[in-house]
VOPAGU-2260 file (C-alpha; in pm, 1 decimal, decimal comma):
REM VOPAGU-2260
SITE   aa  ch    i         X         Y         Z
SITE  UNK   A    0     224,9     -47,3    2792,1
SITE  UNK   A    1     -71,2    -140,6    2584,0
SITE  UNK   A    2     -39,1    -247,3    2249,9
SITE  UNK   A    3    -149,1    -119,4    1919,6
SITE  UNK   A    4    -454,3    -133,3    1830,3
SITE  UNK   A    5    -457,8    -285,8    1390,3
SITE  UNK   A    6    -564,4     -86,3    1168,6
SITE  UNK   A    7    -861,8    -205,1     928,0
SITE  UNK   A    8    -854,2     117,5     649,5
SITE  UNK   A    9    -635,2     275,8     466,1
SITE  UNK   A   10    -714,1     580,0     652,9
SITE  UNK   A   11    -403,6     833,2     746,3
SITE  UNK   A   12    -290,2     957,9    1084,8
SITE  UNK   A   13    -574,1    1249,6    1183,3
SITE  UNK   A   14    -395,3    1582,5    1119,3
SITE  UNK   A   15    -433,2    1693,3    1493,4
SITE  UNK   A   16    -207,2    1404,8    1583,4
SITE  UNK   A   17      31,1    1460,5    1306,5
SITE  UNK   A   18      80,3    1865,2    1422,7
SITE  UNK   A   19      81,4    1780,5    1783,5
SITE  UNK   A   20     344,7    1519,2    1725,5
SITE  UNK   A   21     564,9    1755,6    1482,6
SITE  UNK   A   22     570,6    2014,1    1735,2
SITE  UNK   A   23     680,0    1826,7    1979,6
SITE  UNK   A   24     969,6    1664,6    1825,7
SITE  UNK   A   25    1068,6    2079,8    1781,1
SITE  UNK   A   26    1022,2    2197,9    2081,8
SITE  UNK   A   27    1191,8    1886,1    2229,6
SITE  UNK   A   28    1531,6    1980,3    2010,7
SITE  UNK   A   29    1504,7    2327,3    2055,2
SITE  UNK   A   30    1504,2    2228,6    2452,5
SITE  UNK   A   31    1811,2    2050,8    2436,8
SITE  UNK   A   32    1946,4    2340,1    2219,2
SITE  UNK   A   33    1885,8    2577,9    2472,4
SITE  UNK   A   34    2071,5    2381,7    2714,7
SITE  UNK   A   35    2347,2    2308,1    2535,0
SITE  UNK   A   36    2398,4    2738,4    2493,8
SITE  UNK   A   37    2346,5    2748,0    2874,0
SITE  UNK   A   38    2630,7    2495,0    2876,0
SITE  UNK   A   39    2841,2    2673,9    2666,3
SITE  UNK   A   40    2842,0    2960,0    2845,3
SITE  UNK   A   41    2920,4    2785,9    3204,8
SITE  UNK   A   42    3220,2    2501,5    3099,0
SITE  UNK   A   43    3550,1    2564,5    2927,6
SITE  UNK   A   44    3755,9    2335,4    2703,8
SITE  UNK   A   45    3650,9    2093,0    2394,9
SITE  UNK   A   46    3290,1    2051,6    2585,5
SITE  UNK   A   47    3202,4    2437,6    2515,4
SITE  UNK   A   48    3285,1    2387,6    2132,0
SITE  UNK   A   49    3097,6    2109,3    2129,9
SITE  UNK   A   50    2821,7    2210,6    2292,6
SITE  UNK   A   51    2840,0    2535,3    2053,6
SITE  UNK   A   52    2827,5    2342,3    1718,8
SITE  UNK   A   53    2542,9    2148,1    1909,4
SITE  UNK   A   54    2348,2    2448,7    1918,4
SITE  UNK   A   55    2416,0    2531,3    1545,0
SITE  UNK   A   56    2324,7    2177,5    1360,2
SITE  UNK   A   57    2006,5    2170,0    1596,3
SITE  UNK   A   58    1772,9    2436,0    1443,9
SITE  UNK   A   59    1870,0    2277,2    1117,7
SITE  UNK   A   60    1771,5    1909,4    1179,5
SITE  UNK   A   61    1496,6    2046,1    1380,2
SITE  UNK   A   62    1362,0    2180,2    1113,1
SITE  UNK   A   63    1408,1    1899,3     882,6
SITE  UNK   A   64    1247,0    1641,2    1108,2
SITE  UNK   A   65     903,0    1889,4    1202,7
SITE  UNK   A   66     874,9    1908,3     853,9
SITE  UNK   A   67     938,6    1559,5     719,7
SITE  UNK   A   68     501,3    1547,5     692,7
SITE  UNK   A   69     283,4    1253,8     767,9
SITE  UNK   A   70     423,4     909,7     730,6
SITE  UNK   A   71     296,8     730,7     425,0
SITE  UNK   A   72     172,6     408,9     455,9
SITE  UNK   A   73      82,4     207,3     161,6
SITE  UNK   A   74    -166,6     -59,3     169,5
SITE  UNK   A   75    -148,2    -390,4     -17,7
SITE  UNK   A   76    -475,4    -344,0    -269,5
SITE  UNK   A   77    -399,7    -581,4    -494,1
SITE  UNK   A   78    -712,5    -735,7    -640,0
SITE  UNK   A   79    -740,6   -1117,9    -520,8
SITE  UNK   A   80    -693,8   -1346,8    -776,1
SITE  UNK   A   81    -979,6   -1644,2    -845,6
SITE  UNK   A   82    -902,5   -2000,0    -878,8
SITE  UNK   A   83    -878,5   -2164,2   -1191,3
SITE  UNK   A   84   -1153,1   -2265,7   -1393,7
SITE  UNK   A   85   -1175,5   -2613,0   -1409,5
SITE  UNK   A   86   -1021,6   -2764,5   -1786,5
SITE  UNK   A   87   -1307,8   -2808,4   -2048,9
SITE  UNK   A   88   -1364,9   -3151,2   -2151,2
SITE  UNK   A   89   -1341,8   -3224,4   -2527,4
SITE  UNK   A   90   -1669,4   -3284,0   -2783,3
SITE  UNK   A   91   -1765,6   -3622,8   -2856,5
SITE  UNK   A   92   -1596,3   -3755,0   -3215,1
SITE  UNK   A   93   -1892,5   -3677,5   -3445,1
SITE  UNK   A   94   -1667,5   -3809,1   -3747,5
SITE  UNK   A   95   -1865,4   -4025,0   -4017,4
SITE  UNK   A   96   -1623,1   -4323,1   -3972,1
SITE  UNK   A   97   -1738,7   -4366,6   -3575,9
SITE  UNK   A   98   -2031,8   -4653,7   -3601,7
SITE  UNK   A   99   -2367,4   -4487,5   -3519,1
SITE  UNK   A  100   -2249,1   -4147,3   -3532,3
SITE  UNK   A  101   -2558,8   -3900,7   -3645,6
SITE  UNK   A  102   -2484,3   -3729,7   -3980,4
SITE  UNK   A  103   -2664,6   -3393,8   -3824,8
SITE  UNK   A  104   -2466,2   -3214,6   -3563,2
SITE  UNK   A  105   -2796,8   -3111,1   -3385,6
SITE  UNK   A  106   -2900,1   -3405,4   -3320,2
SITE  UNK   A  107   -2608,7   -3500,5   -3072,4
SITE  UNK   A  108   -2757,3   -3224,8   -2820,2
SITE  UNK   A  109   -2351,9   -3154,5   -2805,0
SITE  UNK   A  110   -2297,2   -2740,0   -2698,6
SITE  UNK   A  111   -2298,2   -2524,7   -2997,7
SITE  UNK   A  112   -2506,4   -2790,1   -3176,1
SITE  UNK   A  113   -2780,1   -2657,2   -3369,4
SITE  UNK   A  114   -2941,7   -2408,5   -3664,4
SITE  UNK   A  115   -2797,0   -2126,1   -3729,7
SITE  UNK   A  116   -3071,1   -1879,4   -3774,1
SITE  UNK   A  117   -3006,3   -1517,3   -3965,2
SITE  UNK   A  118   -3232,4   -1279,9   -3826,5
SITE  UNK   A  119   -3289,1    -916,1   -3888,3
SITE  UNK   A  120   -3463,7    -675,1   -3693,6
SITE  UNK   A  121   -3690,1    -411,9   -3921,1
């Protein structure tokens, strides 16, 4: 017996496969319903009632079963989640009371240091 071979897609079960295996499952009940009526007919007792209430539940889960559809499988597609961004380090203390701390902002080269230019487009 050989083993499965994995799936890599999300692809279902081709529709040929699903019929062929539907119908079999049928005919395979309706088989053993046809028996058990042969049986009925041939033994006496308990067995022949048994075999006759056999052979009236087994259309019904026959049915049932052939037409329980294609399996659904669901997939895991949950999007994968990044690492975390490193933690931002903190600005340098620009305060006036820090010795040799420049009075303009711009001059530290510091991110988000700089003019702020207003410029509109004609």
């Amino acid at each position: 017996m050989s083993e499965p071979v994995p799936s890599i897609t999300s692809a279902p079960e081709p529709l040929a496969v699903d019929q062929a295996r539907r119908t079999r499952s049928y005919l395979i009940q309706m088989s053993i319903r046809v028996v058990c009526i042969i049986g009925a007919v041939l033994v006496d007792g308990w067995v022949r009632w048994a075999l006759v209430a056999a052979a009236v539940v087994l259309p019904y889960s026959a049915v049932l079963i052939a037409n329980s559809g294609r399996d659904q499988v669901t997939h895991d597609t949950s999007p994968v989640t990044p690492p975390a961004a490193p933690a931002l380090t903190e600005l340098p203390d620009t305060s006036p009371d820090v010795p040799n701390a420049p009075s303009d902002p711009s001059a530290t080269g510091a991110p988000g240091a700089g003019r702020v230019i207003d410029h509109v487009d004609d």
